[in-house]
N, CA, C and O of each residue as an XYZ file, in Angstrom:
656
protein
N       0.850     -1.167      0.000
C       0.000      0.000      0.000
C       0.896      1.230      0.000
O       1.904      1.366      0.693
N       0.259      2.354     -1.110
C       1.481      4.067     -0.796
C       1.053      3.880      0.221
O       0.107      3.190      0.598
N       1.976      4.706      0.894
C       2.482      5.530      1.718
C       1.866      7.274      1.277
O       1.970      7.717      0.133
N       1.315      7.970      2.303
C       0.665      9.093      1.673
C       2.008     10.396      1.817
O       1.571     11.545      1.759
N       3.445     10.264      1.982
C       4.478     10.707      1.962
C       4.451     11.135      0.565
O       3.482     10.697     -0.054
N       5.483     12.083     -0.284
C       5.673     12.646     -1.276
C       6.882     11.622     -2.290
O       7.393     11.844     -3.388
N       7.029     10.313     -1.203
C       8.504     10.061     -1.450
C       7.883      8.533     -2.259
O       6.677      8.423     -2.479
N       8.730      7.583     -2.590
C       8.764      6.233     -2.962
C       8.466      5.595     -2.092
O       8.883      4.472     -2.374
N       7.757      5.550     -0.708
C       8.118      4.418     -0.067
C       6.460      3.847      0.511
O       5.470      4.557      0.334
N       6.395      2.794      1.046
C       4.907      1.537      1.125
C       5.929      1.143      2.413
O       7.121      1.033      2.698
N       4.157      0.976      3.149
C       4.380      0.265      4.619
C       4.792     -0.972      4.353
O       4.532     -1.663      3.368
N       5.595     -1.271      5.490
C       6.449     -3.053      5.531
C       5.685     -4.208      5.831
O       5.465     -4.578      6.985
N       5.138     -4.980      4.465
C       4.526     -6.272      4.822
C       5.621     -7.195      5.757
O       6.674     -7.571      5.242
N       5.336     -7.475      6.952
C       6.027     -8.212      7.945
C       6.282     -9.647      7.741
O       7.183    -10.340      8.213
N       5.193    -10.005      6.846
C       5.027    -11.626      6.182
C       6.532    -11.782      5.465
O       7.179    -12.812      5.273
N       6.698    -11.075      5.298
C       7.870    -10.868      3.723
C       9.454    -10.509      4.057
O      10.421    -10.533      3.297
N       9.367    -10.123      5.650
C      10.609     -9.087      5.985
C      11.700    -10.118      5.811
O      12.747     -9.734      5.289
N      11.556    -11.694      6.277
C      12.852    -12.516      5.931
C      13.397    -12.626      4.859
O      14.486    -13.180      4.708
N      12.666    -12.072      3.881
C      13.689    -11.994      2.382
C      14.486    -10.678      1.999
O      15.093    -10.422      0.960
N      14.312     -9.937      3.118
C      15.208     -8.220      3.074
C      16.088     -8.625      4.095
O      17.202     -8.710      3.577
N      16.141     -8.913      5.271
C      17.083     -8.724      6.443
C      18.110     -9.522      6.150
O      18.005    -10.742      6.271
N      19.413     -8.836      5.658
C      20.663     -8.710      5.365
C      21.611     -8.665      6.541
O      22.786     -8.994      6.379
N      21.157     -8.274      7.710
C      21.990     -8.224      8.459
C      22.998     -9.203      8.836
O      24.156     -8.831      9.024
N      22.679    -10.346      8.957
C      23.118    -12.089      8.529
C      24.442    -12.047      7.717
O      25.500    -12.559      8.082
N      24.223    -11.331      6.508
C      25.020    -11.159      5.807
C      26.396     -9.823      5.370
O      27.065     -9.570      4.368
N      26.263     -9.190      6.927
C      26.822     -8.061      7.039
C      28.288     -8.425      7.558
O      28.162     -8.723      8.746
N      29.456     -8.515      7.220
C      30.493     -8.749      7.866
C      30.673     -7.501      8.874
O      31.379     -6.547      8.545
N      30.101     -7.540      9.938
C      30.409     -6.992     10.952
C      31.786     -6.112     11.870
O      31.963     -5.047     12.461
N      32.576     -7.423     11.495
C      33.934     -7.360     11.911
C      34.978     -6.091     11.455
O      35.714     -5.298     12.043
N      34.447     -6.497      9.522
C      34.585     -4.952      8.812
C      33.572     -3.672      8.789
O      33.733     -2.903      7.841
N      32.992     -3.496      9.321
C      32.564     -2.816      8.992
C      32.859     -1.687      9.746
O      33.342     -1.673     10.879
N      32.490     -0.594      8.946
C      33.501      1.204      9.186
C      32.231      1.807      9.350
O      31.412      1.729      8.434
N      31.873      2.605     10.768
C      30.981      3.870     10.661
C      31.627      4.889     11.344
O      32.017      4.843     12.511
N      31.754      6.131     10.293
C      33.114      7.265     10.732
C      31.988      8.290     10.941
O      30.864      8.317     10.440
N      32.493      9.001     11.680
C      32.119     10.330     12.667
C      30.812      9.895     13.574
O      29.769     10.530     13.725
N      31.192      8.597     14.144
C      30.164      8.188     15.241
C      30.546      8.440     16.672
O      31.663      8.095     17.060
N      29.650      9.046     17.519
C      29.646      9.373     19.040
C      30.585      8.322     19.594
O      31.699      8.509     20.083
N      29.962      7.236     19.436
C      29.934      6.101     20.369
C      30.553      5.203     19.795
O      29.905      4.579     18.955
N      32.499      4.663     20.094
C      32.925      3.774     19.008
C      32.043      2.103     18.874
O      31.711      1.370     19.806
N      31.916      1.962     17.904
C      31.719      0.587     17.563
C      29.769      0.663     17.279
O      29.040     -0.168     16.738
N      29.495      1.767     17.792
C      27.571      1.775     17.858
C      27.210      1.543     16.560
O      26.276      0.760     16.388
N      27.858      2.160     15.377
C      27.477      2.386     14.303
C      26.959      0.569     13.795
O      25.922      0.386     13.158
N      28.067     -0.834     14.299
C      27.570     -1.686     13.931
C      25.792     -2.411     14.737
O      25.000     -3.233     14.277
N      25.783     -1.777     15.786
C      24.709     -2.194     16.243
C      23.645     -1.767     15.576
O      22.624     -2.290     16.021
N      23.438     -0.978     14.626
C      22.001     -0.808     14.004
C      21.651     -1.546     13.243
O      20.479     -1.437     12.882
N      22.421     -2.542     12.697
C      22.065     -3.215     11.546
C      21.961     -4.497     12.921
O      22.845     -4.678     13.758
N      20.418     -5.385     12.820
C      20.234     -6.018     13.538
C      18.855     -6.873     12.999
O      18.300     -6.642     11.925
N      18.462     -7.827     13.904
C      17.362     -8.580     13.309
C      16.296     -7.649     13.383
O      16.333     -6.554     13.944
N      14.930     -8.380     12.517
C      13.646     -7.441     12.674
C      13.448     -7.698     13.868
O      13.199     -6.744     14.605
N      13.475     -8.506     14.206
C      12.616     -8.616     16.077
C      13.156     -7.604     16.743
O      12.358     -7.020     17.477
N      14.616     -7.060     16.730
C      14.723     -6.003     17.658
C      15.119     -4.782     16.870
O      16.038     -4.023     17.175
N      14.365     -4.678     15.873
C      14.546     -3.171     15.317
C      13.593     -1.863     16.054
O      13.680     -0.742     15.553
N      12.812     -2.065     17.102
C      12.549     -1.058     17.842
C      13.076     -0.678     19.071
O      12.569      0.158     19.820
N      14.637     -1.628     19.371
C      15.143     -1.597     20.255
C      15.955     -0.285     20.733
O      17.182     -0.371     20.778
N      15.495      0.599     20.995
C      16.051      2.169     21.087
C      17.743      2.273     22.077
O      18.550      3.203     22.053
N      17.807      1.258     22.689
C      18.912      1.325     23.378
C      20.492      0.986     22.531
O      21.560      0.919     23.140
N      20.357      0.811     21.129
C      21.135      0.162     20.064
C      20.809      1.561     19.196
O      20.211      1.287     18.156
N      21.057      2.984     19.374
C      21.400      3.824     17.917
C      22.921      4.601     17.708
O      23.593      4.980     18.667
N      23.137      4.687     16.962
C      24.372      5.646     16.307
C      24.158      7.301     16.027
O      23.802      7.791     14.955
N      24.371      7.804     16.885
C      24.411      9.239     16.543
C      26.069      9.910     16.158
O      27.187      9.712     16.634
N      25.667     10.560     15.332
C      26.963     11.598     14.891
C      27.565     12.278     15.868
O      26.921     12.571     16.876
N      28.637     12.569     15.757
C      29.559     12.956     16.607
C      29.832     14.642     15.875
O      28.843     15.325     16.139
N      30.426     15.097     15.412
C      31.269     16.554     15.742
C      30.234     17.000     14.394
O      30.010     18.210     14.420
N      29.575     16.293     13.253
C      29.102     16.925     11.852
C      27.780     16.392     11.774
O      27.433     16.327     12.954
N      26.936     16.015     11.137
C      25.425     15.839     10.858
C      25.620     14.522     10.436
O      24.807     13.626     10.663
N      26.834     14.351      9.735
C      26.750     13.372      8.412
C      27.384     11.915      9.464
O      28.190     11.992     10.391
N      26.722     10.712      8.947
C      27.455      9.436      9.355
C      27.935      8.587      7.951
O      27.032      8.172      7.224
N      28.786      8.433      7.723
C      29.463      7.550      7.154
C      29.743      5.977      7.213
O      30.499      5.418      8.008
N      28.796      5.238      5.972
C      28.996      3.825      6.894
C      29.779      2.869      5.481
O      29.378      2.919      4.319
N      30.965      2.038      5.985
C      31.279      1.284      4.924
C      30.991     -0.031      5.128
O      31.924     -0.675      5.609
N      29.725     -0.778      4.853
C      28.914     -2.026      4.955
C      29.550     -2.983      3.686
O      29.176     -2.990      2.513
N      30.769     -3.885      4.397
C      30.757     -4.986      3.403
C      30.442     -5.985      3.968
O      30.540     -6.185      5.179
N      29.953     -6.856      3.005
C      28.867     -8.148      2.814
C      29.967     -9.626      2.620
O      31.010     -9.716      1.971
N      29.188    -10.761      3.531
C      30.384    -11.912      3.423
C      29.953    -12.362      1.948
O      30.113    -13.564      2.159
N      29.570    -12.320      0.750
C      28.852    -12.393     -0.238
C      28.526    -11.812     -1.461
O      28.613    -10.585     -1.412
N      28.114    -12.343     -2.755
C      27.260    -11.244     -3.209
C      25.826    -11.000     -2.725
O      25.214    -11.912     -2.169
N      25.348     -9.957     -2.894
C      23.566     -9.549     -2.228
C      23.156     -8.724     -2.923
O      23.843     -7.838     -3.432
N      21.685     -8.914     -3.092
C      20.919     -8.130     -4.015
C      19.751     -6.986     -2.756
O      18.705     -7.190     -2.139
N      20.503     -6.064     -2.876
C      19.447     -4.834     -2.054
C      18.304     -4.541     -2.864
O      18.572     -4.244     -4.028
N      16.781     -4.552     -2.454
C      15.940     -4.236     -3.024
C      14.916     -3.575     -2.254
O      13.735     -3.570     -2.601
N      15.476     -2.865     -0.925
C      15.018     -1.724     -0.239
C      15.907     -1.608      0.887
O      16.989     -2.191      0.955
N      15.410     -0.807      1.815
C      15.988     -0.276      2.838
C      14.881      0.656      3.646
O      14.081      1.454      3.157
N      15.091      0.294      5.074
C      14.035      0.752      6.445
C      15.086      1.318      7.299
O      16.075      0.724      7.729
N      14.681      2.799      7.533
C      15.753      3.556      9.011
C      14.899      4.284      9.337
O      14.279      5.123      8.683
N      14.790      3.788     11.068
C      14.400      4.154     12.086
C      14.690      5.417     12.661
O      15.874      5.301     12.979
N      14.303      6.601     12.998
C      14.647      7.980     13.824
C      13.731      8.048     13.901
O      12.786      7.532     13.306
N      13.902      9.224     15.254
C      13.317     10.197     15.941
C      12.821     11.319     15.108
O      13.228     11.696     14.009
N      12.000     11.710     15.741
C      11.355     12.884     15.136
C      12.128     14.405     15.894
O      12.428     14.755     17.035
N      12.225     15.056     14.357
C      12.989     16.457     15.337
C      14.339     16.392     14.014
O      14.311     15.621     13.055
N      15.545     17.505     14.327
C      16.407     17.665     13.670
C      17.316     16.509     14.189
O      18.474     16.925     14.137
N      17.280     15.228     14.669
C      18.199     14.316     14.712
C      17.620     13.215     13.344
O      18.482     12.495     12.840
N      16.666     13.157     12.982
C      16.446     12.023     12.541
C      16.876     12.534     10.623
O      16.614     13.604     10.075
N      17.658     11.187      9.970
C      18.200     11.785      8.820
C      17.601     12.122      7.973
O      16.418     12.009      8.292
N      17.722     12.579      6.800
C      17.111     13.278      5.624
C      16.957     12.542      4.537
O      15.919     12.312      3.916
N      18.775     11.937      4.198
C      18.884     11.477      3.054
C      20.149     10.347      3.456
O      21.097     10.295      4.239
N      19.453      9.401      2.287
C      20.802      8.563      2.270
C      21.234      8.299      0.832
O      20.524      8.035     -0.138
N      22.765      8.451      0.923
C      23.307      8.177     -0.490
C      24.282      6.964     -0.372
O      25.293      6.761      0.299
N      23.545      6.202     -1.334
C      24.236      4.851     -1.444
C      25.410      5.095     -2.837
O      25.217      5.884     -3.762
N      26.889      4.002     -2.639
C      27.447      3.655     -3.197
C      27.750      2.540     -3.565
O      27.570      1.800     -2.598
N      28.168      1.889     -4.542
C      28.233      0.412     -4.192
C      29.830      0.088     -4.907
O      30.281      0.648     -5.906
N      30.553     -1.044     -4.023
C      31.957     -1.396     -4.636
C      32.597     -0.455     -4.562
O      33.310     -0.425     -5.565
N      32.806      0.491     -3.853
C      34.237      1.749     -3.472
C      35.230      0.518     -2.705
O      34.913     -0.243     -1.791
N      36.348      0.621     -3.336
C      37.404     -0.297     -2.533
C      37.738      0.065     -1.217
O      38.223     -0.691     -0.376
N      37.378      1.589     -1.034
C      37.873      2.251      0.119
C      36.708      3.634      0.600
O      37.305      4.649      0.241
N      35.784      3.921      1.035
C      34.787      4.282      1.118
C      34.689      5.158      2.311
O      34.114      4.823      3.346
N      35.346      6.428      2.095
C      35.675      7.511      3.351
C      35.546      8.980      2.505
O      35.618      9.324      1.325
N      35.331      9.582      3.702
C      34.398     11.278      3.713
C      35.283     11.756      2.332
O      34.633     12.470      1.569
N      36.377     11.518      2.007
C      36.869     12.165      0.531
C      36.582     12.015     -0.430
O      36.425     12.835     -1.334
N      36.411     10.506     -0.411
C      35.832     10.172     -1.697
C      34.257      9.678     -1.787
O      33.819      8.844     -2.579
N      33.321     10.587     -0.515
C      31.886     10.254     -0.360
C      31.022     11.449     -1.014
O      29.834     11.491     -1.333
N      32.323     12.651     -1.118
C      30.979     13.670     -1.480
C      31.367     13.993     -3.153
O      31.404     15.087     -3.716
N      31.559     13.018     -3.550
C      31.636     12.798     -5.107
C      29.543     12.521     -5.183
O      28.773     12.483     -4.224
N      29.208     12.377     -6.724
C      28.035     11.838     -7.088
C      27.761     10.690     -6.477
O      28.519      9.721     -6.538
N      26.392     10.699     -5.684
C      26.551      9.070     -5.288
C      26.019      8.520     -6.510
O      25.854      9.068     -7.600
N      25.684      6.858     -5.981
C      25.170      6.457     -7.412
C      23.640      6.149     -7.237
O      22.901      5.662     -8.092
N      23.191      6.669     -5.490
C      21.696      6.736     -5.611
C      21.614      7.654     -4.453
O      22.481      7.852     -3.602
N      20.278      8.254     -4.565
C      20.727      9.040     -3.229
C      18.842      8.638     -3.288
O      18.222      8.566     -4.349
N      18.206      8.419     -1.883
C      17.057      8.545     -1.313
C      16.475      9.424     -0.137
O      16.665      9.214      1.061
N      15.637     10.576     -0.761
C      14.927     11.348      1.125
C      14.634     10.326      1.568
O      14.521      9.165      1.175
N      14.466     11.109      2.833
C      13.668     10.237      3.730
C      12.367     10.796      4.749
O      12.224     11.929      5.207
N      11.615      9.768      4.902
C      10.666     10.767      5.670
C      10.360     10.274      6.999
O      10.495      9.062      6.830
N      10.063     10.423      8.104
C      10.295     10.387      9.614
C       9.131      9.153      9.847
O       7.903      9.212      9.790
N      10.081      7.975     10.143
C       9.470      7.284     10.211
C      10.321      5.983     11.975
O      11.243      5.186     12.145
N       9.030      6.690     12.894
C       9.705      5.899     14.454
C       9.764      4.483     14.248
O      10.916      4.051     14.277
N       8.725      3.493     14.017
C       8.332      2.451     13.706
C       9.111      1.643     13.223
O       9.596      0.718     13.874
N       9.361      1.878     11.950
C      10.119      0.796     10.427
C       9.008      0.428      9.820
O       9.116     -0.670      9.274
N       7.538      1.156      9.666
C       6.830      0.774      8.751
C       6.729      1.126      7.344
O       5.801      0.800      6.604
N       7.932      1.938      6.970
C       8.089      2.308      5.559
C       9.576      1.489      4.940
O      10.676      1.274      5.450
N       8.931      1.157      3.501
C      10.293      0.047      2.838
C      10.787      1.398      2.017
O       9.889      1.752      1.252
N      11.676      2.054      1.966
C      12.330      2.671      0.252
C      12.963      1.251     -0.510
O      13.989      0.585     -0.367
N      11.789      1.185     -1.373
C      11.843      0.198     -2.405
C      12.493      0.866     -3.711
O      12.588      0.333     -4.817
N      12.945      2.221     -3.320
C      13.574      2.216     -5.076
C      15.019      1.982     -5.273
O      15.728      2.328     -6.218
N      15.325      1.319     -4.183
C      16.816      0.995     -4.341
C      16.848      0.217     -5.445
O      16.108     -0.732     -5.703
N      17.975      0.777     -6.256
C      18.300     -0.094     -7.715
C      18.781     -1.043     -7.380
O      19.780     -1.018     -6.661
N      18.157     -2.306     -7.845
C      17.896     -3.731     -7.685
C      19.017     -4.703     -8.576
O      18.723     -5.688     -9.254
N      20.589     -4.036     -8.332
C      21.918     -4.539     -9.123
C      22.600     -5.410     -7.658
O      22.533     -5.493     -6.432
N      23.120     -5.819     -8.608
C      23.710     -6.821     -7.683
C      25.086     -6.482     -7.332
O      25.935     -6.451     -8.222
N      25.506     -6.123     -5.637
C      26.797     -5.894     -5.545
C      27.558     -7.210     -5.068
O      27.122     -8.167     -4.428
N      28.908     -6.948     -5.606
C      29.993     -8.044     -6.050
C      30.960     -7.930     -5.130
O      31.775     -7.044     -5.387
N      31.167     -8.624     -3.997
C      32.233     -8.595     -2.917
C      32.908     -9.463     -2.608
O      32.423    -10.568     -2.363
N      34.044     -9.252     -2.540
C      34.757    -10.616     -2.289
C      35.426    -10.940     -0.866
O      36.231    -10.248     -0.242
N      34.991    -11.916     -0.599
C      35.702    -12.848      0.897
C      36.551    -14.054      0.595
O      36.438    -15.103     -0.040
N      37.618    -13.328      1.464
C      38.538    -14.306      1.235
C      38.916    -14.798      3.043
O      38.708    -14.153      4.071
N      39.485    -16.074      2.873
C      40.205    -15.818      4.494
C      40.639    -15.407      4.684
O      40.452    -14.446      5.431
N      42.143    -15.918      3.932
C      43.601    -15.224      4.050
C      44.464    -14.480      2.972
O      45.403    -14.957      2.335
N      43.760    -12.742      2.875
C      44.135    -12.572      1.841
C      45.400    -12.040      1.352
O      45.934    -11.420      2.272
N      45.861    -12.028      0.656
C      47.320    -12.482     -0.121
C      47.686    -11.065     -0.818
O      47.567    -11.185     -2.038
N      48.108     -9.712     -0.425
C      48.308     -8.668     -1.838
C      48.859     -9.007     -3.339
O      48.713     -8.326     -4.353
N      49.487    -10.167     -3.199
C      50.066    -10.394     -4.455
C      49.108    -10.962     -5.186
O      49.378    -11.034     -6.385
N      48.111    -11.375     -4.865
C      46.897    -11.773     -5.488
C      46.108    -11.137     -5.909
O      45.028    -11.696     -6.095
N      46.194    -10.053     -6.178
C      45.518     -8.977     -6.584
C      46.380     -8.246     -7.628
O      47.610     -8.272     -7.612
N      45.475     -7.451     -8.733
C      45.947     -6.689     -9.862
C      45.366     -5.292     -9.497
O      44.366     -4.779     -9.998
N      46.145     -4.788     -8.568
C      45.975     -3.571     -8.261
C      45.280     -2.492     -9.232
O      44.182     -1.945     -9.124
N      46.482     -2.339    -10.416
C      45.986     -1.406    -10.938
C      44.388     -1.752    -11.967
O      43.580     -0.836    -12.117
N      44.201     -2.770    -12.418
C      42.563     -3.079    -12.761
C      41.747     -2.696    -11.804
O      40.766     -2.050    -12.174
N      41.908     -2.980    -10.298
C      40.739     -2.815     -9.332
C      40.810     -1.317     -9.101
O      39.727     -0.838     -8.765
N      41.736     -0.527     -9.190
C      41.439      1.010     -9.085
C      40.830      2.091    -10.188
O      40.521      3.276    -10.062
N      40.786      1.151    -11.366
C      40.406      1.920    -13.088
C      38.834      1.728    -12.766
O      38.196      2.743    -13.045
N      38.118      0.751    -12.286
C      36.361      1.254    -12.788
C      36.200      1.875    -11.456
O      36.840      2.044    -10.418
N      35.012      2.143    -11.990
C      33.572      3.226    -11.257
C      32.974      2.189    -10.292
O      32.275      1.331    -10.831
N      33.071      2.145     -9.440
C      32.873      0.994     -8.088
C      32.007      2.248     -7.136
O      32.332      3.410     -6.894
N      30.952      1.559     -6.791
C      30.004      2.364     -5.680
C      29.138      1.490     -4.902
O      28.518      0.507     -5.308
N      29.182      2.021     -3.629
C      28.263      0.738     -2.665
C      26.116      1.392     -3.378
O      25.489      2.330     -3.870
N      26.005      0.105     -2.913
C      24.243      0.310     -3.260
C      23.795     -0.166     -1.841
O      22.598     -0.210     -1.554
């Protein structure tokens, strides 16, 4: 069903949510959220649906507005929405701009073009999906033990790589 918002987004059929929750598939261990209050909080938001109204688990910004998150996946994964939770008031975010495949994914090379950017509209709950996430498939690689000589440096720095 719309959503009577100005934006893309339909309330979250709950029947359905086990085929979005990615979190499973979030390598944790890596994962980077820069200009966060609280070190390490930034990984606690990404969590199961059962405790996505768990308010004692958020990431707030530290010294600028903006949070920075570099989410790699043990996998490839196909994103075909995205649900964030805030408060109502000037804390809760605006916009999110996704990239997908940046080898290295920090504030210098973030305020380039993203390759999607979505408003957002104030939603406490998680009853809104932004379903217009472009539905491409990002390509990540896990390795155990990885090797630099195994890699062709200069190929992986020539394309246009952006997280989604």
């Amino acid at each position: 069903m719309q959503h009577s918002c100005s934006h893309t987004c339909q309330h979250v059929d709950e029947t359905n949510v086990g085929q979005w929750n990615l979190y499973t598939k979030i390598d944790k261990y890596n994962l980077q959220c820069y200009n966060e209050k609280h070190d390490d909080s930034g990984k606690d938001v990404f969590r199961a649906w059962e405790e996505q109204l768990d308010q004692s688990k958020v990431v707030e910004s530290d010294d600028e507005q903006e949070l920075l998150f570099s989410i790699p996946f043990n996998g490839a994964v196909k994103i075909t929405g995205l649900c964030v939770i805030g408060e109502n008031g000037p804390s809760h975010p605006n916009t999110v701009k996704l990239w997908s495949n940046l080898p290295e994914l920090r504030f210098d090379n973030a305020h380039g073009k993203a390759h999607q950017e979505i408003s957002l509209t104030y939603d406490p709950f998680g009853t809104l999906a932004y379903q217009e996430v472009k539905s491409e498939v990002v390509i990540t690689t896990y390795e155990a033990r990885p090797q630099l000589k195994d890699h062709k440096v200069d190929d992986f720095l020539t394309g246009n790589r952006e997280i989604q």
